[in-house]
C-alpha positions in Angstrom: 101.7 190.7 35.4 101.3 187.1 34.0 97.8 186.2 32.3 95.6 183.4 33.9 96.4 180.1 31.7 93.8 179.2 29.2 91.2 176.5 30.3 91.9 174.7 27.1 94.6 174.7 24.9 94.5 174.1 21.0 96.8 172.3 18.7 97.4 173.7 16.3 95.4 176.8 15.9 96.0 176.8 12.5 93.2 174.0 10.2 95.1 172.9 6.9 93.0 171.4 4.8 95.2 170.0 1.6 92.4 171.1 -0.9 91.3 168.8 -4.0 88.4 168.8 -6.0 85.4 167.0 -5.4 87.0 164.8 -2.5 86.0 165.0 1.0 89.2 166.4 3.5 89.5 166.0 7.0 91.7 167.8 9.2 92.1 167.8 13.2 93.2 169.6 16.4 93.3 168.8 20.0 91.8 170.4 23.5 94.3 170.1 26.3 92.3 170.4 30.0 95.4 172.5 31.5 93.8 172.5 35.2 92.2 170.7 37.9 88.6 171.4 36.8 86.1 169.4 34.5 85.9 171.8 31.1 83.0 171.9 28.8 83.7 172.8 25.0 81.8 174.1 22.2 83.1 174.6 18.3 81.4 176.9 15.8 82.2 177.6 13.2 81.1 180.8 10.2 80.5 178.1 7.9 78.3 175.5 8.9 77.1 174.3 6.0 80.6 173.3 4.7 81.6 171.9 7.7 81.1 168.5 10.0 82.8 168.8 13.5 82.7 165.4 16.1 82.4 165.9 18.4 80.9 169.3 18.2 80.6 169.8 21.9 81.9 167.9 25.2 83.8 167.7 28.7 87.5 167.2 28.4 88.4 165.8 31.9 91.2 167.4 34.0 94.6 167.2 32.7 93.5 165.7 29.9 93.2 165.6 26.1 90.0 165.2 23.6 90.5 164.7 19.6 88.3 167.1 17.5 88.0 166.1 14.0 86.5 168.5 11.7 85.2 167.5 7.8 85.0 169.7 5.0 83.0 168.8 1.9 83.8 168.6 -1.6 84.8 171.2 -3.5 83.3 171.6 -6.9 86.3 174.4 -7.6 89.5 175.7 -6.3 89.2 179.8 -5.2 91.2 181.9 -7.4 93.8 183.1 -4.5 93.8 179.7 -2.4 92.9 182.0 0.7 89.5 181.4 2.8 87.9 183.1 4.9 86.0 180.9 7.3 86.7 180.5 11.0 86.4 178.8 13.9 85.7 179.5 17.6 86.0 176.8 20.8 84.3 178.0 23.8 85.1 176.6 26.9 83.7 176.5 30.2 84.0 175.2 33.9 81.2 172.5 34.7 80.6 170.2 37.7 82.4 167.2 38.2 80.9 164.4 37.1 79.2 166.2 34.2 78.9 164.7 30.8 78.3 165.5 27.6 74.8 165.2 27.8 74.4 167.7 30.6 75.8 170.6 28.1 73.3 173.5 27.3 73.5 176.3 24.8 73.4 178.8 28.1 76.6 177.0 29.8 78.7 179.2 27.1 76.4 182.2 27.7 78.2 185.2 28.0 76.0 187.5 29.2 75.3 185.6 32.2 77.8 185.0 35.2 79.7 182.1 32.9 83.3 182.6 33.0 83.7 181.5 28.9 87.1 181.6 27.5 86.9 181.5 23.6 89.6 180.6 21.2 89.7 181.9 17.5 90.7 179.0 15.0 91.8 179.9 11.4 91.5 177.8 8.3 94.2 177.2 5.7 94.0 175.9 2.5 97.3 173.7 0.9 97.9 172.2 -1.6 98.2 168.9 -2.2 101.0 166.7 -2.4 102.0 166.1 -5.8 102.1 162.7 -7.3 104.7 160.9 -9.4 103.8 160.3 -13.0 104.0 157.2 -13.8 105.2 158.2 -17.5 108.9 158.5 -17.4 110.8 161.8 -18.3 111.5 161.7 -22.3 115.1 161.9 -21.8 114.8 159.2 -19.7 113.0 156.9 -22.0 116.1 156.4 -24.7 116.1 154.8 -28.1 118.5 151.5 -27.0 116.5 148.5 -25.5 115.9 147.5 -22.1 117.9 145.2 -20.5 115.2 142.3 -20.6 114.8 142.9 -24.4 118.6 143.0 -24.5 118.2 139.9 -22.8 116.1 138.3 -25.0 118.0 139.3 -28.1 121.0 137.5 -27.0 119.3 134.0 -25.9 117.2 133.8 -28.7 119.6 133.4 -31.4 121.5 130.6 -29.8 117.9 129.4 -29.3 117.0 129.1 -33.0 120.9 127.6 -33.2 119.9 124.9 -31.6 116.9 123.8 -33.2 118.8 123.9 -36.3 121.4 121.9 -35.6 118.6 119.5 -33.9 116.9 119.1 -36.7 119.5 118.4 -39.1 120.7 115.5 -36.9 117.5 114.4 -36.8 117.5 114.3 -40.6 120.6 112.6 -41.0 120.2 110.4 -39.0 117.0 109.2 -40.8 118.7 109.2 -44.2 121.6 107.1 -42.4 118.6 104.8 -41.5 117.5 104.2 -44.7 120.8 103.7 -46.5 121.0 101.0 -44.0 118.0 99.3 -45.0 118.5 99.6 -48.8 121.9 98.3 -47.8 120.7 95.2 -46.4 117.8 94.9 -49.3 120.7 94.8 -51.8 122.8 92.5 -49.5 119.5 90.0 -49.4 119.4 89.9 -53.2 122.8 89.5 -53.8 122.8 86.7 -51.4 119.7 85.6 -53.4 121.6 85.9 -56.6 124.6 83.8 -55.5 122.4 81.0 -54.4 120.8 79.5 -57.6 120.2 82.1 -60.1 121.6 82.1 -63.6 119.5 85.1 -65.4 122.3 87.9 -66.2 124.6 86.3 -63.9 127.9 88.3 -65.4 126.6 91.8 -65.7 123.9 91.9 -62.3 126.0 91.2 -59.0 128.8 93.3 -60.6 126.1 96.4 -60.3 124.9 95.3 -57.4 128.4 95.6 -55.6 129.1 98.7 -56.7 125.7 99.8 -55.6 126.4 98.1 -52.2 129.8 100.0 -52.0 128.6 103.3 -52.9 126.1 103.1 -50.2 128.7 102.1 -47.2 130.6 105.3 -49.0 127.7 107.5 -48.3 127.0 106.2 -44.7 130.5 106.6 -43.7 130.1 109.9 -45.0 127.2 111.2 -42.9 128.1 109.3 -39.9 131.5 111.5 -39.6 129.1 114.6 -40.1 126.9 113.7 -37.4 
């Protein structure tokens, strides 16, 4: 002999709640109208106080489903065995059609009247949570060799400083070249000068001059192969 179906089923009859501390956790289940009929529900629950259920009561219209959401509040500490004790109970109920959830009454899930009221028994279940990954990594992870952008680093900052060497002895050379050059066409003026019209030390002056002039054009040749 097979049973009559259930007005409502529930799924899942089992409410996991993944517990943490001082954090409100919400969990849900579902009422599925297996007939032709408009069904009214009610949820209670042992433990009121701990608990927020929406909707509480209502119609769930035929071969259809309603969403139950039920809220626990936080938790100030964890129980020593992870196991609780509350419970839950959905009665449900034939009503009129064209009922709503305004039109349910404590007495509609009477039992000691003529109500046919099937109830379901809901348990509660207590998780824990998923854990997170830590953002610190694992020591034998973490190594004594550097990372590949310090490595990085490291190896374009030497030819880096290279450059700015090399840069700035150019930039020296090139200034001392400059003023060879001018001192180079100072003397050249005054030897000019010299060759023009004056007599003072006129064996012994252009003599050093010319040697001064040549040692010069020496030197420039010098840095200007270097450069």
């Amino acid at each position: 002999m097979t049973s009559e179906p259930l007005l409502l089923s529930i799924e899942p009859l089992d409410l996991k709640f993944p517990l943490e501390l001082n954090k409100s956790i919400s969990t849900s289940f579902q009422l599925i109208n297996n007939t032709d009929n408009h069904v009214a529900f009610k949820v209670k629950t042992t433990n009121p106080r701990k608990y927020t259920v929406r909707p509480n009561s209502g119609i769930v219209l035929p071969r259809s489903r309603s969403n139950v959401t039920v809220m626990m509040q936080p938790q100030m500490e964890l129980p020593p065995d992870m196991q609780c004790r509350d419970k839950f109970l959905v009665q449900s109920v034939i009503t009129d059609p064209g009922s709503t959830p305004k039109d349910i009454n404590p007495d509609m899930f009477n039992k000691s009247g003529d109500n046919d009221v099937e109830e379901c028994k809901l348990k509660v279940i207590y998780v824990s949570p998923p854990r997170k990954p830590s953002p610190v990594p694992e020591e034998s992870e973490e190594g004594t060799s550097p990372t590949a952008s310090e490595t990085d680093l490291q190896e374009h900052s030497e030819p880096q400083d290279n450059s700015i060497k090399a840069r700035d002895l150019i930039l020296r050379l090139m200034e001392e070249r400059d003023s060879i050059l001018q001192q180079n066409a100072k003397l050249n003026r005054d030897l000019e000068l010299l060759r023009r019209g004056r007599h003072e030390r006129r064996t012994g002056v252009p003599l050093l001059y010319i040697l001064l002039v040549g040692l010069a054009g020496i030197l420039l040749g010098f840095i200007v192969r270097n450069v």
